[in-house]
C-alpha positions in Angstrom: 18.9 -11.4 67.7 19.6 -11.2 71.6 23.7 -11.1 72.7 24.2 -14.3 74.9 24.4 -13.8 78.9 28.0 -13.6 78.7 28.5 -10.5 76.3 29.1 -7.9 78.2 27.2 -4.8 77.5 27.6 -1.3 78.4 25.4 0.2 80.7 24.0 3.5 79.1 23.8 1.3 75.7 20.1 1.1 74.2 18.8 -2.0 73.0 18.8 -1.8 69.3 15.7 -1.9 67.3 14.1 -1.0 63.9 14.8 2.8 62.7 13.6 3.5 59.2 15.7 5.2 57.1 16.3 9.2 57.1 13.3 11.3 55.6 14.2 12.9 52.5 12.7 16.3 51.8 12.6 16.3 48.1 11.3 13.6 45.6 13.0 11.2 43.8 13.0 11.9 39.9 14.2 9.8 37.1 16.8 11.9 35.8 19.6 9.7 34.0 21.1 10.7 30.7 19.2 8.3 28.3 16.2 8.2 29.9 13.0 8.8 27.7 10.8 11.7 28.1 7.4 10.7 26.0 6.5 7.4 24.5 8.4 4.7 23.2 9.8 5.4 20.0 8.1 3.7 16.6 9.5 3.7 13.5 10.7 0.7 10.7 13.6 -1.3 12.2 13.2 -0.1 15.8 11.2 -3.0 16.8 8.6 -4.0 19.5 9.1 -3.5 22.7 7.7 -6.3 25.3 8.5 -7.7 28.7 10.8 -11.2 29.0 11.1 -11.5 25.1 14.0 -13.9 25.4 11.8 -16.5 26.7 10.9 -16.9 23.0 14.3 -18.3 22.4 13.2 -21.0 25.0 9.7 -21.7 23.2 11.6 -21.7 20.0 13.8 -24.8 20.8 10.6 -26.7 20.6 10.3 -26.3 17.4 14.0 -27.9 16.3 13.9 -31.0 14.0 10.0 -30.3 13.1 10.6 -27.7 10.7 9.7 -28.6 7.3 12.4 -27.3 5.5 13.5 -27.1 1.5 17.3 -27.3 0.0 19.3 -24.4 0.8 17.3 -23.0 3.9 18.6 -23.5 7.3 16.6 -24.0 10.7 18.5 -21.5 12.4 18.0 -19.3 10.0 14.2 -20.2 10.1 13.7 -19.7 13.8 15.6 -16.5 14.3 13.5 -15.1 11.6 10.6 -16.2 13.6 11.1 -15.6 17.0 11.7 -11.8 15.7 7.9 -12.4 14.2 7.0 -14.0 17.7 8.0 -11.2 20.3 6.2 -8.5 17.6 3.5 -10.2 18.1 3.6 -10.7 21.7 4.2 -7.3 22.5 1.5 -6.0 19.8 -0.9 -7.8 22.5 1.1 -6.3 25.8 2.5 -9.7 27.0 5.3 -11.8 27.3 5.6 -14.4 23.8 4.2 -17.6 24.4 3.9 -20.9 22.7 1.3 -19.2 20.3 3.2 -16.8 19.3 5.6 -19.2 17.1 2.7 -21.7 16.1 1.8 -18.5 14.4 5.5 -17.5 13.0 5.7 -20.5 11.1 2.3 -20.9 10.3 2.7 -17.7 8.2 6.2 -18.8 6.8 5.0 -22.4 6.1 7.3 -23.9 8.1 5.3 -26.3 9.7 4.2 -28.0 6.6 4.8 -28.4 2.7 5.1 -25.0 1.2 4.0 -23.5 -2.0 7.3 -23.1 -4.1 6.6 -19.0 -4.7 6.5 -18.8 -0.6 9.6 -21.0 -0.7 11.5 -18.6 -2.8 10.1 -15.8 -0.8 11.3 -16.8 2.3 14.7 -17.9 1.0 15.0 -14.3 0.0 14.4 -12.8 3.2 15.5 -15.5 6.1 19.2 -16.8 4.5 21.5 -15.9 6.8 19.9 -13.8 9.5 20.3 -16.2 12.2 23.9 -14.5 12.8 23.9 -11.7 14.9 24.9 -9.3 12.8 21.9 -10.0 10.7 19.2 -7.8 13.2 18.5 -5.5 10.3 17.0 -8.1 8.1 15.6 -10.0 11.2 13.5 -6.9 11.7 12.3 -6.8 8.0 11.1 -10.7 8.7 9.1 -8.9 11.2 8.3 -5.7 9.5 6.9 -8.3 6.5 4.1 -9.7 8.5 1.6 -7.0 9.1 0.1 -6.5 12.6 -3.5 -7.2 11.5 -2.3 -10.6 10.3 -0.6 -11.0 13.8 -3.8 -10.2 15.9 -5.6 -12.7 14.0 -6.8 -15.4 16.4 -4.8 -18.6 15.5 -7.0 -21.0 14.1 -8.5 -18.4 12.0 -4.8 -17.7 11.0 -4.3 -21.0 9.6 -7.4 -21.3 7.9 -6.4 -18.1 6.0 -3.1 -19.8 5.6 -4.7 -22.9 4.3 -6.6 -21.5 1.5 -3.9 -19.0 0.6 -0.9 -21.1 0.0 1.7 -18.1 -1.0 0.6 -16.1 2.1 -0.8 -13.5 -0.3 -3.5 -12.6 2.5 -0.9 -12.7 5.2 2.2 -10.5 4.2 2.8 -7.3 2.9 5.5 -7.9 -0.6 7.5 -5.0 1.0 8.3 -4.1 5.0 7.1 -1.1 6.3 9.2 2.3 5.7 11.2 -0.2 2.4 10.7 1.6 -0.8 12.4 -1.4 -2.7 12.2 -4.9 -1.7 15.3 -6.6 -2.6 
């Protein structure tokens, strides 16, 4: 922006104008302390990795007061188990979780409609209490439960497995990944 007429200026003084910054003679290279060398680590309870999975806690609010639920199990409970099944899924297909994503999570619980009891007292056993955050552990064996080939399943194909399989049989693996004895 131009000085007004009455701003005096020095004589010898250049006008200013746009100087990029100095050259640097040797590359930039990420060199912090924790950074990773190699891919991202896999392993049971180290979860899935995927871009804006908060936004799940978002989608999830949807879902409050339609949850059909049984004695004894809690909704928060419910949807913290399943937004952990949500952003596994989501970042099994490279993406940010959408909508989808918990359709599917409770599809696979049978949240979304009258259960079979055996898939009641399934899911009692793994989702009671794990909506507090000091429950991550078991919120990642929710996730580690549900197999990624069930996940990758197109949704409507998903719930007609789910239909004719009322105790999820089809769906999810009686033990997590890297658990030698379900509890």
């Amino acid at each position: 922006m131009a000085a007004p007429e009455y701003v005096p200026k020095r004589k010898d003084e250049k006008p200013r104008s746009y100087e990029s910054p100095p050259w640097r003679a040797e590359p930039w290279l990420a060199e912090r302390p924790a950074e990773l060398h190699g891919p991202q680590p896999k392993g049971p309870r180290l979860g899935y990795q995927g871009p804006d999975q908060g936004y799940a806690l978002k989608l999830a609010r949807r879902f409050e007061g339609k949850l059909v639920l049984t004695p004894g199990e809690d909704e928060a409970d419910a949807i913290a188990g399943c937004v952990a099944i949500a952003t596994k899924r989501a970042s099994l297909l490279g993406r940010a979780p959408v909508i989808h994503d918990l359709t599917v999570a409770f599809t696979i619980w049978g949240f979304l409609e009258e259960a079979d009891p055996e898939l009641v007292r399934l899911r009692k056993r793994y989702f009671e209490g794990i909506a507090q955050p000091h429950h991550y552990s078991e919120r990642r064996r929710v996730a580690d439960v549900v197999p990624a080939s069930t996940l990758l399943l197109p949704p409507d194909e998903l719930r007609r497995i789910a239909e004719s399989d009322p105790r999820r049989e089809k769906l999810l693996r009686r033990r997590p990944a890297g658990e030698a004895n379900a509890a």
